[in-house]
Each structure stands twice: as C-alpha cells, then as structure tokens.
PDB file with SEQRES, HELIX, SHEET and CRYST1 records, atoms N, CA, C and O in Angstrom:
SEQRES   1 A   71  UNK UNK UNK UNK UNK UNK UNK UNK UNK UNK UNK UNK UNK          
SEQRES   2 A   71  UNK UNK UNK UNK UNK UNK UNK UNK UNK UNK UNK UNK UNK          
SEQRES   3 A   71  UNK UNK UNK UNK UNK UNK UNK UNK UNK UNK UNK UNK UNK          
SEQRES   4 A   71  UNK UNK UNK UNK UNK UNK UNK UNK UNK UNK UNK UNK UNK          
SEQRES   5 A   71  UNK UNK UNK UNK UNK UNK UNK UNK UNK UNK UNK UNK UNK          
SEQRES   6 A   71  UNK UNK UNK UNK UNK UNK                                      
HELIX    1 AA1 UNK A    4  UNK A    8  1                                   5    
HELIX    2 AA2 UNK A   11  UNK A   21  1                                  11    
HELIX    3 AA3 UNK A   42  UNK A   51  1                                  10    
HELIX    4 AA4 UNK A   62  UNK A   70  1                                   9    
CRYST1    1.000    1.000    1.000  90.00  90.00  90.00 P 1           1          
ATOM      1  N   UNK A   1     -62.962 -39.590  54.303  1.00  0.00           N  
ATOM      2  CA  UNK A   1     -63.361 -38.239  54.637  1.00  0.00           C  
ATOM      3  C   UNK A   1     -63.185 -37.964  56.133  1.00  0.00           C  
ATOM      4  O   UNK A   1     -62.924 -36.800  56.437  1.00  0.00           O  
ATOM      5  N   UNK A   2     -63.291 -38.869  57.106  1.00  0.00           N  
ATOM      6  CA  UNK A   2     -63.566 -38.616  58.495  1.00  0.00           C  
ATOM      7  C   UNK A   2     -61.951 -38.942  58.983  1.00  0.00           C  
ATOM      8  O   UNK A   2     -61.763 -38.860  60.197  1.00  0.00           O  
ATOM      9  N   UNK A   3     -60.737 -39.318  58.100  1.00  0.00           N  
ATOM     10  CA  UNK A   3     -59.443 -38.716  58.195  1.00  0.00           C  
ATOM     11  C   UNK A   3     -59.126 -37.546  57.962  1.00  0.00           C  
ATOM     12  O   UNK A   3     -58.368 -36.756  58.524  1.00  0.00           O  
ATOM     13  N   UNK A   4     -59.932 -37.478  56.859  1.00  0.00           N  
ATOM     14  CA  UNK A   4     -59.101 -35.699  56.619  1.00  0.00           C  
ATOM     15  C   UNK A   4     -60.022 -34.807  57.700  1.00  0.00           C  
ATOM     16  O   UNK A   4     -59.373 -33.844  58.109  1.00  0.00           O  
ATOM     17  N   UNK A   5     -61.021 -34.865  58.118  1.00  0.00           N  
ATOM     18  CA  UNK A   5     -61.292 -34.023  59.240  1.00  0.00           C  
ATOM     19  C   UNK A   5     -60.617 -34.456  60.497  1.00  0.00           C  
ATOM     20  O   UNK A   5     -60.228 -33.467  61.118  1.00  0.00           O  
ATOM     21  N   UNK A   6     -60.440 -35.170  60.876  1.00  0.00           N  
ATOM     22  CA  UNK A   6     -59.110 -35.651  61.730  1.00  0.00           C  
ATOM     23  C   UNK A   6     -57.795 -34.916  61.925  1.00  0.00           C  
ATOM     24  O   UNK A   6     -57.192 -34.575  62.942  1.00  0.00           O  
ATOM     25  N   UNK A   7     -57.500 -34.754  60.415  1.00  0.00           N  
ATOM     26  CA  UNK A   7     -55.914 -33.960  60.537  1.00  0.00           C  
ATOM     27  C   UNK A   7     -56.421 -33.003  60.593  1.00  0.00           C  
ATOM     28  O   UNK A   7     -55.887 -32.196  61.354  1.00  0.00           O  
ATOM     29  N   UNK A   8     -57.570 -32.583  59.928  1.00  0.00           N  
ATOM     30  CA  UNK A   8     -57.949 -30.720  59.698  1.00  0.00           C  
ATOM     31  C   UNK A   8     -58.180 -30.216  60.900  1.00  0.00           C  
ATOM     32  O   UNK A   8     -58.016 -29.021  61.146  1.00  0.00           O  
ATOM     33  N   UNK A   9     -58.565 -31.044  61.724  1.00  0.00           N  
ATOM     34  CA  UNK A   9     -59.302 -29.925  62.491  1.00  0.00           C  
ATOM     35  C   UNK A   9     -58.488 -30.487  63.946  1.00  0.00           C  
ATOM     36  O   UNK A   9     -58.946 -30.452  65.088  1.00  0.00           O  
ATOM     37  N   UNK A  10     -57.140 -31.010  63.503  1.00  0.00           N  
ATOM     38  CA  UNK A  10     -55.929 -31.115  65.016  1.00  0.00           C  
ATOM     39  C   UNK A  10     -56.701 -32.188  65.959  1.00  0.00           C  
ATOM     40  O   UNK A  10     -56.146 -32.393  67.039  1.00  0.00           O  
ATOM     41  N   UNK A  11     -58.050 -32.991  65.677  1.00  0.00           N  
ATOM     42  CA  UNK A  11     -58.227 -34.240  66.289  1.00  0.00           C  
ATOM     43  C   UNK A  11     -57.316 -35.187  66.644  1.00  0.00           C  
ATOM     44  O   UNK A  11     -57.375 -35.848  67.681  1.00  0.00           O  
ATOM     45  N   UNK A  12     -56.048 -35.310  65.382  1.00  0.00           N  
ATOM     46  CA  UNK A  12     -55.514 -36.753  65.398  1.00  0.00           C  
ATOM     47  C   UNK A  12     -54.453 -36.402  66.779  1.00  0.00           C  
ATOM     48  O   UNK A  12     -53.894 -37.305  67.402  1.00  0.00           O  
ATOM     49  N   UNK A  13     -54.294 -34.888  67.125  1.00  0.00           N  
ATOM     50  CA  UNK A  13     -53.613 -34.363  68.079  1.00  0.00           C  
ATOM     51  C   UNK A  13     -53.774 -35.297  69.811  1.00  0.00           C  
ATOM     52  O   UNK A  13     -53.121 -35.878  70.678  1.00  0.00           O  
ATOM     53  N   UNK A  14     -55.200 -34.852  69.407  1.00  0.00           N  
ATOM     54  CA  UNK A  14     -56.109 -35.111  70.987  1.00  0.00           C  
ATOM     55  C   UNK A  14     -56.021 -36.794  71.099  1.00  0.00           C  
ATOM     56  O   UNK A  14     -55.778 -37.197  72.237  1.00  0.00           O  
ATOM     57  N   UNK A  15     -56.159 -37.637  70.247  1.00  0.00           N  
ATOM     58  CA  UNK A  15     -56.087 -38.932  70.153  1.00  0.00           C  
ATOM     59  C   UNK A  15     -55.064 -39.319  70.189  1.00  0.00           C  
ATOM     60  O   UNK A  15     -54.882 -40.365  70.812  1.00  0.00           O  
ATOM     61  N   UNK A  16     -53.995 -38.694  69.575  1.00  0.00           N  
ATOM     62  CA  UNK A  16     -52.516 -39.355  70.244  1.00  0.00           C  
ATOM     63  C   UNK A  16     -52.407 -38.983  71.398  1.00  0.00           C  
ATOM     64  O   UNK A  16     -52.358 -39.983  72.115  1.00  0.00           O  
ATOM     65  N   UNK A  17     -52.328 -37.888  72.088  1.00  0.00           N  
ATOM     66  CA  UNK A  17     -52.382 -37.558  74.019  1.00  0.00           C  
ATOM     67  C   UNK A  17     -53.189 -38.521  74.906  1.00  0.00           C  
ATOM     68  O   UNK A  17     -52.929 -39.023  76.000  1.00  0.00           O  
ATOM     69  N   UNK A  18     -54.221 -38.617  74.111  1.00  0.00           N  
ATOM     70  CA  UNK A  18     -55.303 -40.044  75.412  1.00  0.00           C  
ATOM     71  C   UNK A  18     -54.453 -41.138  74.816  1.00  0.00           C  
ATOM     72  O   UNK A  18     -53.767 -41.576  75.740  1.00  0.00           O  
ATOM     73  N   UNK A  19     -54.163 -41.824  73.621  1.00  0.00           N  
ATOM     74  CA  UNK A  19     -53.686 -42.868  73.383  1.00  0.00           C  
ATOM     75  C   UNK A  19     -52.337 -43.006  74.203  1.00  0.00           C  
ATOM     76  O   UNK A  19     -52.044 -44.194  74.339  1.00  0.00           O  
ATOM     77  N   UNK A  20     -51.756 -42.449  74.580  1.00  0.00           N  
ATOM     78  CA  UNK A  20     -50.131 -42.057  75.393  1.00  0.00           C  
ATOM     79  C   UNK A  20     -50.319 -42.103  76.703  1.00  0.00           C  
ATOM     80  O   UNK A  20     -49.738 -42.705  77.606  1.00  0.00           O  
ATOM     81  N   UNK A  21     -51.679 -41.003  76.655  1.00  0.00           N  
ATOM     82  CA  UNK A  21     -51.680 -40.412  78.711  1.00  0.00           C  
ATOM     83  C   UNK A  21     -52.518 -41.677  79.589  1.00  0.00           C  
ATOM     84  O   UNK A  21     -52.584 -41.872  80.803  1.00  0.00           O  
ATOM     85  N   UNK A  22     -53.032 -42.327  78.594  1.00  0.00           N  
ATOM     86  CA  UNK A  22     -54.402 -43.541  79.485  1.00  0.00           C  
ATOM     87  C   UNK A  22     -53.290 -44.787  79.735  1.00  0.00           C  
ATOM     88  O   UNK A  22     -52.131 -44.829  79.320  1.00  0.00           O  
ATOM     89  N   UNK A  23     -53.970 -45.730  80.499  1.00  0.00           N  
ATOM     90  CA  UNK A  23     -53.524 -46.482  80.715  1.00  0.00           C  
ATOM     91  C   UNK A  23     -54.664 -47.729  80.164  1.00  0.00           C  
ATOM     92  O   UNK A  23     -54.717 -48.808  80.755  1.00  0.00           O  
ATOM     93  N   UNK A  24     -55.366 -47.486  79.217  1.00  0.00           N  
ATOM     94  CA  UNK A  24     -56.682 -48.214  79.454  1.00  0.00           C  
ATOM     95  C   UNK A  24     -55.587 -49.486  78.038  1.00  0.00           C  
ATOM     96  O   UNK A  24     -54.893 -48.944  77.178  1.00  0.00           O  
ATOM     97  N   UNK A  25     -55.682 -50.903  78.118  1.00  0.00           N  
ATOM     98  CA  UNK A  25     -54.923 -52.038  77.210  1.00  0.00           C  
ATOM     99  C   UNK A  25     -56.298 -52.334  76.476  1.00  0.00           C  
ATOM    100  O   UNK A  25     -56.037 -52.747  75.346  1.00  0.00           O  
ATOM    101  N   UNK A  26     -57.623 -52.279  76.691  1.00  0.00           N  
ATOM    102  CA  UNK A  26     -58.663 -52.540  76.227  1.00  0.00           C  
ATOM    103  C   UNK A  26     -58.388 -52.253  74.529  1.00  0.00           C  
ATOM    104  O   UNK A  26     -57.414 -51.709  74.010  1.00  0.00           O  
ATOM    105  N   UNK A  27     -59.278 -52.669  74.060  1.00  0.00           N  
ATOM    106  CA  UNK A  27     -59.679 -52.846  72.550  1.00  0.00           C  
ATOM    107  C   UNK A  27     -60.064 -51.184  72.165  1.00  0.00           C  
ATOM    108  O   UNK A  27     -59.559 -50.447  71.318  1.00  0.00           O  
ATOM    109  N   UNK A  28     -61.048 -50.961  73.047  1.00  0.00           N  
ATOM    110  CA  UNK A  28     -62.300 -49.766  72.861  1.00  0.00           C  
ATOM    111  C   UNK A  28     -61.772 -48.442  73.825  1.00  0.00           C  
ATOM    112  O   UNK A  28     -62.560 -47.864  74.573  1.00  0.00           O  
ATOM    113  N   UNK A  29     -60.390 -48.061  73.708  1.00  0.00           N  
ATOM    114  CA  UNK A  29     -59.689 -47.189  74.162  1.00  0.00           C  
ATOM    115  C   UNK A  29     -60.482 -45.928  74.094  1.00  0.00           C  
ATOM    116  O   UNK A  29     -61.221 -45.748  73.126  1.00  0.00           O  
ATOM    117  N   UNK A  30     -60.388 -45.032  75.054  1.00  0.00           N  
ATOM    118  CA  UNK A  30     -61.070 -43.500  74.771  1.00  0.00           C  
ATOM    119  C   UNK A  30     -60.224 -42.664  73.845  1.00  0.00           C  
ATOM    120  O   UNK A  30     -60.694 -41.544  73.644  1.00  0.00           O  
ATOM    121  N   UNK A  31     -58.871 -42.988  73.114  1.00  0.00           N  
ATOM    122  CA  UNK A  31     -58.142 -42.910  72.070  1.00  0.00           C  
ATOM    123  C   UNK A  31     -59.218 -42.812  71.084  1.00  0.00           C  
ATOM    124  O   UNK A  31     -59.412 -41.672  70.663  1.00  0.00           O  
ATOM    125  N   UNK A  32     -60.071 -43.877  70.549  1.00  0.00           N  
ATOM    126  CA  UNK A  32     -60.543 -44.032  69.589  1.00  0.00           C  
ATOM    127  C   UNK A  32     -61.699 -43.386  69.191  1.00  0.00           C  
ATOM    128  O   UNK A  32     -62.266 -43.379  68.099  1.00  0.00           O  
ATOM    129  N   UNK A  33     -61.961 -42.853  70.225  1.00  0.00           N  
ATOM    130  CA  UNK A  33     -63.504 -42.109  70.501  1.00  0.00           C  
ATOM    131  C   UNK A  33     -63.614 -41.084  71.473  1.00  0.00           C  
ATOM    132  O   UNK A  33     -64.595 -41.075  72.217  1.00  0.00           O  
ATOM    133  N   UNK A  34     -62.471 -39.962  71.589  1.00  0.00           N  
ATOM    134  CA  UNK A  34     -62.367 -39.112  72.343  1.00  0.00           C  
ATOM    135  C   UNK A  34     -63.716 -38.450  72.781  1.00  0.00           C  
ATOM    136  O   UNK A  34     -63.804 -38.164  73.975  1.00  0.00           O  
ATOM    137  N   UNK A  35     -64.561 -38.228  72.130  1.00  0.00           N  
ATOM    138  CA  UNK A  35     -65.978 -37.182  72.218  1.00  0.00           C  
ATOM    139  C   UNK A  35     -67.232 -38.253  72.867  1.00  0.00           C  
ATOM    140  O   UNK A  35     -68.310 -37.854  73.308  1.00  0.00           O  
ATOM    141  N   UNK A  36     -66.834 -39.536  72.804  1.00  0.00           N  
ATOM    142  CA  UNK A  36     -67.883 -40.206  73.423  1.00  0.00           C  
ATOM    143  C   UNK A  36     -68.360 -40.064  74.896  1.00  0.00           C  
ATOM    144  O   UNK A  36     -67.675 -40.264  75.899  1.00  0.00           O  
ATOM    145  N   UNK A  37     -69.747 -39.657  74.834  1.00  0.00           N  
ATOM    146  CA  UNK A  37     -69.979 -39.446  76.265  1.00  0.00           C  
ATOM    147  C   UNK A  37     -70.175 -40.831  77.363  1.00  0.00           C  
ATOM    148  O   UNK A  37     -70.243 -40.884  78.591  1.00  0.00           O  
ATOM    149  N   UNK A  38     -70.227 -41.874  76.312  1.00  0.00           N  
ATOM    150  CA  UNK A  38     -70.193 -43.464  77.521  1.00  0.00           C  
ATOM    151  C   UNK A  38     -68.879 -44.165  77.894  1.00  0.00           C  
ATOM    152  O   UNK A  38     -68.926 -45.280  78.414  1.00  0.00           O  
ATOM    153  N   UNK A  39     -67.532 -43.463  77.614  1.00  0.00           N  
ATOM    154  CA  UNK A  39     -66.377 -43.802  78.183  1.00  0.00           C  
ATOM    155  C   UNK A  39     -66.475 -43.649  79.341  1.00  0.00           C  
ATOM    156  O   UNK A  39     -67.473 -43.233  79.929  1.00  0.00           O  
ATOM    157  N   UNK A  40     -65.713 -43.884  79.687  1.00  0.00           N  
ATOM    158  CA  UNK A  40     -65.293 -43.210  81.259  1.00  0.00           C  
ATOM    159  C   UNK A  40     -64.397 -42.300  81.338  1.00  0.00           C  
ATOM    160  O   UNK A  40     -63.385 -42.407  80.645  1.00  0.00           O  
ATOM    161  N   UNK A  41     -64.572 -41.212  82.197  1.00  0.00           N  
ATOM    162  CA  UNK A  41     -63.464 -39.689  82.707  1.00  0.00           C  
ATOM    163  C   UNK A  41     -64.143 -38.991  81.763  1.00  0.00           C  
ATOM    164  O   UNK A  41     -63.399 -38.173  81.222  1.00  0.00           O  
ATOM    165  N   UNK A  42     -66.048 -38.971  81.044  1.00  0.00           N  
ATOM    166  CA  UNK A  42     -66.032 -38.248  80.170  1.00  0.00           C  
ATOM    167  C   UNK A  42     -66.212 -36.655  80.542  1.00  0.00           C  
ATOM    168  O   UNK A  42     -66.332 -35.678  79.803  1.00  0.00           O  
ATOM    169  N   UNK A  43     -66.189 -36.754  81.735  1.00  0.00           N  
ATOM    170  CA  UNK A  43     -66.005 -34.882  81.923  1.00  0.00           C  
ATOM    171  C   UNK A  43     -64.533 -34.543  82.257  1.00  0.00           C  
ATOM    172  O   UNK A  43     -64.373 -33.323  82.240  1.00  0.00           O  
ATOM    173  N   UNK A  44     -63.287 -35.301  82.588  1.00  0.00           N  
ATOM    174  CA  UNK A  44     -62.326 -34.784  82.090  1.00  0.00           C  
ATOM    175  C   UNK A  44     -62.023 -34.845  80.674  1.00  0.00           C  
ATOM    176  O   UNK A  44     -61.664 -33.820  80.094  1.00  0.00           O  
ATOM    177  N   UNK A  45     -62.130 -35.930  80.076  1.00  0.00           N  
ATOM    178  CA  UNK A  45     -61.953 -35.436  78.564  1.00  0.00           C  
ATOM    179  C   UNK A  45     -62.062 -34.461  77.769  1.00  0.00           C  
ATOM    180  O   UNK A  45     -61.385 -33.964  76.869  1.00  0.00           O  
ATOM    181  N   UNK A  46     -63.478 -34.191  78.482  1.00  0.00           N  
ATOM    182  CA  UNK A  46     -64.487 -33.110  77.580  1.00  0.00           C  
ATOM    183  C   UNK A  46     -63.683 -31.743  78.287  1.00  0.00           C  
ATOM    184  O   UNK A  46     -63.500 -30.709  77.645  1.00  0.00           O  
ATOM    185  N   UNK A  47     -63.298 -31.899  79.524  1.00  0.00           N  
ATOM    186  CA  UNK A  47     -62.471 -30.652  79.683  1.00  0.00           C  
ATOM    187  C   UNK A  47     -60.951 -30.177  79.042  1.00  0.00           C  
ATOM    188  O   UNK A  47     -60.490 -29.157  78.529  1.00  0.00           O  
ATOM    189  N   UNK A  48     -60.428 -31.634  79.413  1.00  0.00           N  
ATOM    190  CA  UNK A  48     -58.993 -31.391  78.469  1.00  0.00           C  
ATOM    191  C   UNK A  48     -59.452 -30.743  77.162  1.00  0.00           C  
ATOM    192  O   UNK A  48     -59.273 -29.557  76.886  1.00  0.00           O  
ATOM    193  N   UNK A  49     -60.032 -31.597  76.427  1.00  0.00           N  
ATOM    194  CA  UNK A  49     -60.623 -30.595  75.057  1.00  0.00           C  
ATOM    195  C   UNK A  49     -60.712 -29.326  74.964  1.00  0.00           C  
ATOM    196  O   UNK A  49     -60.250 -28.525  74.152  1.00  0.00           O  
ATOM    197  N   UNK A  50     -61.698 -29.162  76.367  1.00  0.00           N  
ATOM    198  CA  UNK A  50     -62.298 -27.679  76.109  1.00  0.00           C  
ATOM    199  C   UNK A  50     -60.608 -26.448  76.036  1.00  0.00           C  
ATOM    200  O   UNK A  50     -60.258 -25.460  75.391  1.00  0.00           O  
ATOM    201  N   UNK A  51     -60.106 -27.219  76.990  1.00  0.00           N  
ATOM    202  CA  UNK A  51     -58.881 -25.971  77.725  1.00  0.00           C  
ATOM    203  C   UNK A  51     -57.875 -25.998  76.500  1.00  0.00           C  
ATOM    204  O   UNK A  51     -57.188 -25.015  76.222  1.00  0.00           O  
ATOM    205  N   UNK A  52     -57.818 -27.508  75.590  1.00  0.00           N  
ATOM    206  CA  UNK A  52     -56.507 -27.391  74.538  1.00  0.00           C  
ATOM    207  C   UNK A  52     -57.143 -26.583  73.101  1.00  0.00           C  
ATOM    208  O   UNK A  52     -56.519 -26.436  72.050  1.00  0.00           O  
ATOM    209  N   UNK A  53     -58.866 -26.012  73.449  1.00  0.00           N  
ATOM    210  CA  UNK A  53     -59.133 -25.659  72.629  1.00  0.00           C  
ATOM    211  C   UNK A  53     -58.692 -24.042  72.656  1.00  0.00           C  
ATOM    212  O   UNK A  53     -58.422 -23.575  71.549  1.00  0.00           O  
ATOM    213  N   UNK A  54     -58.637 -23.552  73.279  1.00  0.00           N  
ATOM    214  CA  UNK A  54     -57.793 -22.227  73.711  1.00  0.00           C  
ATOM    215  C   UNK A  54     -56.276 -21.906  72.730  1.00  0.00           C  
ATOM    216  O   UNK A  54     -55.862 -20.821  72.322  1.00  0.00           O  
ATOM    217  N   UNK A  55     -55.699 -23.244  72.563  1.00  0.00           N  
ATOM    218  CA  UNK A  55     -54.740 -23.073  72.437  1.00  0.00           C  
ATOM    219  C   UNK A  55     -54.657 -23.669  70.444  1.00  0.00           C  
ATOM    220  O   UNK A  55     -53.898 -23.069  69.683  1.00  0.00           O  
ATOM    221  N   UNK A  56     -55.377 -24.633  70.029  1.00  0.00           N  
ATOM    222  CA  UNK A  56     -56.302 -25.139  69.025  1.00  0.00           C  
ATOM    223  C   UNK A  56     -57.778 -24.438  68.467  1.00  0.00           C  
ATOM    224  O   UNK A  56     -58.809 -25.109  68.419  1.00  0.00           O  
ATOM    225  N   UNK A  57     -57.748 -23.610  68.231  1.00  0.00           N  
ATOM    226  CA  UNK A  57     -59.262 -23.233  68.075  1.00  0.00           C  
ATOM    227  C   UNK A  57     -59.467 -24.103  66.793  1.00  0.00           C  
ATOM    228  O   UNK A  57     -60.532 -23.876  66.220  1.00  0.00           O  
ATOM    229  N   UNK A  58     -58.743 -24.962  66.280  1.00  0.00           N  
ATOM    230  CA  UNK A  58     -59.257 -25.546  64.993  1.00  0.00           C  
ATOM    231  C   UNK A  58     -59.985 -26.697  65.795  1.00  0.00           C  
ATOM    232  O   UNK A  58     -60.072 -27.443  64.820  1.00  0.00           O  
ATOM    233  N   UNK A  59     -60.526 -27.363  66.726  1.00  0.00           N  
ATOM    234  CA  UNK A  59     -60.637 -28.353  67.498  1.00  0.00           C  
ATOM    235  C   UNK A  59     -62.044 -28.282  67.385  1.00  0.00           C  
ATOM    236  O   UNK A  59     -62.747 -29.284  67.253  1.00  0.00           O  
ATOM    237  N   UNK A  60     -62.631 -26.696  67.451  1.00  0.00           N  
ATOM    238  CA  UNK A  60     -63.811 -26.092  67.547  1.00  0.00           C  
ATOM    239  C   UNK A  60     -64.938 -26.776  66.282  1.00  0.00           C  
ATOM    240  O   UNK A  60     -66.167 -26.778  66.215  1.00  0.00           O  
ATOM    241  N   UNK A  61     -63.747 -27.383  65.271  1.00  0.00           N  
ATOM    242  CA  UNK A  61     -64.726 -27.338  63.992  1.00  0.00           C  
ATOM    243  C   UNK A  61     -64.836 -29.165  64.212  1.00  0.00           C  
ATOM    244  O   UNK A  61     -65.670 -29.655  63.451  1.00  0.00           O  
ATOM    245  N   UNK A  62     -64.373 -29.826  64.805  1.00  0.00           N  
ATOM    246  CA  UNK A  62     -64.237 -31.341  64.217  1.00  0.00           C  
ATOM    247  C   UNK A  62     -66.096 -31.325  64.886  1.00  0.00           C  
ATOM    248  O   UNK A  62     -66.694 -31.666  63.866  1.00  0.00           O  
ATOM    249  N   UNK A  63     -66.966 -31.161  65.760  1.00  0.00           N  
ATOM    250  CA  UNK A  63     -68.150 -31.836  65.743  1.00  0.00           C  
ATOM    251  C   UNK A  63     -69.190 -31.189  64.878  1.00  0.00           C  
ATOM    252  O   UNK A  63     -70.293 -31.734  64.866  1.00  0.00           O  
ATOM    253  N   UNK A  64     -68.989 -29.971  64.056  1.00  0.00           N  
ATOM    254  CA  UNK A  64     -69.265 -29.572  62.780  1.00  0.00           C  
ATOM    255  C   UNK A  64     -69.081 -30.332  61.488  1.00  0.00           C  
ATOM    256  O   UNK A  64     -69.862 -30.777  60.647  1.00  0.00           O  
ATOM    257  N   UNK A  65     -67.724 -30.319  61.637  1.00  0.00           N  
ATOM    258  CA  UNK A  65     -66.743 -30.852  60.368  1.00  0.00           C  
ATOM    259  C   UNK A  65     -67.748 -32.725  59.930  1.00  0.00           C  
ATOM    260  O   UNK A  65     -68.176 -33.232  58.893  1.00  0.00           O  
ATOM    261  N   UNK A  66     -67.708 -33.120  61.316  1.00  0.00           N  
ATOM    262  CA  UNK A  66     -67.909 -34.632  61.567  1.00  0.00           C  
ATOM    263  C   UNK A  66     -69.507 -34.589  61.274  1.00  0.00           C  
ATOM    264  O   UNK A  66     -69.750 -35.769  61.020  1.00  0.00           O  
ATOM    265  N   UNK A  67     -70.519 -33.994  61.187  1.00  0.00           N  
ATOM    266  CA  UNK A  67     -71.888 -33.963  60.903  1.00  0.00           C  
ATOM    267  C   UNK A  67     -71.750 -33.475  59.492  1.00  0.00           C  
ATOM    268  O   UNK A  67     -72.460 -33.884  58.573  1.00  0.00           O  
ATOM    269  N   UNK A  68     -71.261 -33.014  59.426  1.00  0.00           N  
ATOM    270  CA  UNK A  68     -70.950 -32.622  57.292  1.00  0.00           C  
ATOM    271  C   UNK A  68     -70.629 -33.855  56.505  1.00  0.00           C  
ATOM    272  O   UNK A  68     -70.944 -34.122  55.345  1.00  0.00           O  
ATOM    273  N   UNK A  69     -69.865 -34.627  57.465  1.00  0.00           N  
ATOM    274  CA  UNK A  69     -69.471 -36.047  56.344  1.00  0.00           C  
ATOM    275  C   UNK A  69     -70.831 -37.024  56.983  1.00  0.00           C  
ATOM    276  O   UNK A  69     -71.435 -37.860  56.311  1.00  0.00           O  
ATOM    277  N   UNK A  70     -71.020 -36.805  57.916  1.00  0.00           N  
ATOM    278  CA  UNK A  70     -72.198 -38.148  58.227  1.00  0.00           C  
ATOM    279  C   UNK A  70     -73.147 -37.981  56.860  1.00  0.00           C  
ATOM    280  O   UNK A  70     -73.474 -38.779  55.982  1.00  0.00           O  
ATOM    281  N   UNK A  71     -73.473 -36.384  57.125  1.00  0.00           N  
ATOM    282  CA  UNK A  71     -74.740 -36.065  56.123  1.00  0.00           C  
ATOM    283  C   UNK A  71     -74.571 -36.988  54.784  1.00  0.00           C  
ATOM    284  O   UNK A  71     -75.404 -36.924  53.881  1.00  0.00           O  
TER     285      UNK A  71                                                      
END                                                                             
C-alpha cells in the first residue's frame, strides 16, 4: 500500500532527485526518508518539496495519503 501512495502521489519523483542530487554512500540515505525531520538539510528538503509542490500539487496528498495506510 505505501508503494502505491508513492507512485500516486509523485513521491517516488522526489526520492529519485535526493537519491541522484546527494552525495550521502550511507545505508540510511535521505532518499529513503525524504519527510524525516532527523536527517540532515531537513529544511532544505522540506523546501525543495515545498517549491516542487507548485509544480506537483499531487505531492500535497502523500502525508495524508501515508496516515490512511498507517491507520
């Protein structure tokens, strides 16, 4: 379930760009966990997000989407 909100909501987008744009070789990449606030650069992240959401408004739904499948 937490794939298909992935593709739905243009996540797997944002995770291939950090997986490409970082340089981080670690295990626990900010790739894997874009929205986490204990990475590091988490206020650029959270900005890249915000600004590709302009251009994505489907982006808007993944921390919705993602509390619907926890439930």
């Amino acid at each position: 379930a937490q794939t298909l909100v992935n593709y739905g909501t243009c996540m797997c987008l944002v995770q291939g760009i950090f997986y490409h744009c970082t340089n981080e070789d670690d295990e626990g990449s900010c790739a894997d966990h874009p929205c986490s606030c204990s990475r590091s650069n988490c206020c650029a992240r959270w900005s890249f997000m915000g600004a590709l959401s302009l251009v994505l408004p489907c982006l808007l739904c993944y921390l919705p989407a993602t509390g619907c499948v926890k439930l």
